[in-house]
C-alpha positions in Angstrom: 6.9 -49.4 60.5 9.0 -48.1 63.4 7.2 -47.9 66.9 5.8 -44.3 67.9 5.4 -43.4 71.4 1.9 -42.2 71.2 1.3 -41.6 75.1 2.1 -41.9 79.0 0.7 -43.9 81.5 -1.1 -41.8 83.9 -3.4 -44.1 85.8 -3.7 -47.9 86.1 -6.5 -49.4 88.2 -5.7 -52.5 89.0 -8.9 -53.8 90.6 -10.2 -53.9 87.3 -7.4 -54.3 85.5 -7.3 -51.4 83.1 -4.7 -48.1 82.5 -5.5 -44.4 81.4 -3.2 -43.3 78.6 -3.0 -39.6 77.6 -2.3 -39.2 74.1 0.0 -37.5 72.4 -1.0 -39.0 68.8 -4.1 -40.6 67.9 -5.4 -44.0 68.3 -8.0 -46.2 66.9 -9.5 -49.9 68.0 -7.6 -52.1 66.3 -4.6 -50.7 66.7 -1.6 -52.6 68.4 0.0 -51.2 71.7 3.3 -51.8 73.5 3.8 -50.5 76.8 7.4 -49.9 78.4 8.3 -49.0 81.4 10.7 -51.0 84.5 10.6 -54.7 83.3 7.1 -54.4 81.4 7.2 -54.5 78.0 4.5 -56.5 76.6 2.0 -55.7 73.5 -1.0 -56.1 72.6 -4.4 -54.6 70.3 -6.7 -52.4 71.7 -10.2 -54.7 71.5 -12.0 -51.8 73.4 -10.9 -48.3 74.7 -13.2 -45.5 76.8 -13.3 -42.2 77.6 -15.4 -41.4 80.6 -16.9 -44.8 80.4 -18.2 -44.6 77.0 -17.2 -46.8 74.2 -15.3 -45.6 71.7 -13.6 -46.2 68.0 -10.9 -43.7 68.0 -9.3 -41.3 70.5 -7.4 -38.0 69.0 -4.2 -36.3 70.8 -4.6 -35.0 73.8 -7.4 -37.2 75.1 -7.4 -39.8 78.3 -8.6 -43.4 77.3 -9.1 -45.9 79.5 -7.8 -49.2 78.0 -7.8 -53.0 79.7 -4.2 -54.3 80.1 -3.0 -57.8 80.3 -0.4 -56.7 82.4 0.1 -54.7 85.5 1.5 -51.4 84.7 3.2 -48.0 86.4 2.3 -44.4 85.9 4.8 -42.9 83.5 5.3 -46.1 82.0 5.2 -45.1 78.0 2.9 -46.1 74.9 3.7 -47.4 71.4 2.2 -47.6 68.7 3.3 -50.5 66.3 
């Protein structure tokens, strides 16, 4: 299956270690992520995602999920899905 870019980097908080994505497709735990953007490109599943500090199973376009990252990341970086 080809990679789909499913969102944008808007926020990373790096005290904590963890990005906000907003969606342009959906996404689901389980899922595996790659993120792009200046010499990142890493991937890696989604084990847990948020919104507004709840727990969640699956996110729908248009929402912002909160997801911890292994890696340091930029806003505007971009968001596969593969």
């Amino acid at each position: 299956m080809a990679e789909k870019q499913i969102g944008v980097v808007s926020n990373y908080f790096e005290h904590v270690g963890v990005v906000s994505i907003k969606l342009t497709a959906g996404l689901k735990k389980g899922d595996k992520i790659k993120i792009i953007g200046g010499e990142i490109d890493f991937e890696q599943p989604v084990k847990s995602m948020q919104i507004n500090r709840k727990d969640i199973e699956k996110a729908k376009k248009g929402d912002e999920v909160g997801i911890k990252v292994k890696e340091k990341v930029r806003k505007g970086y971009k968001v596969f899905k593969i």
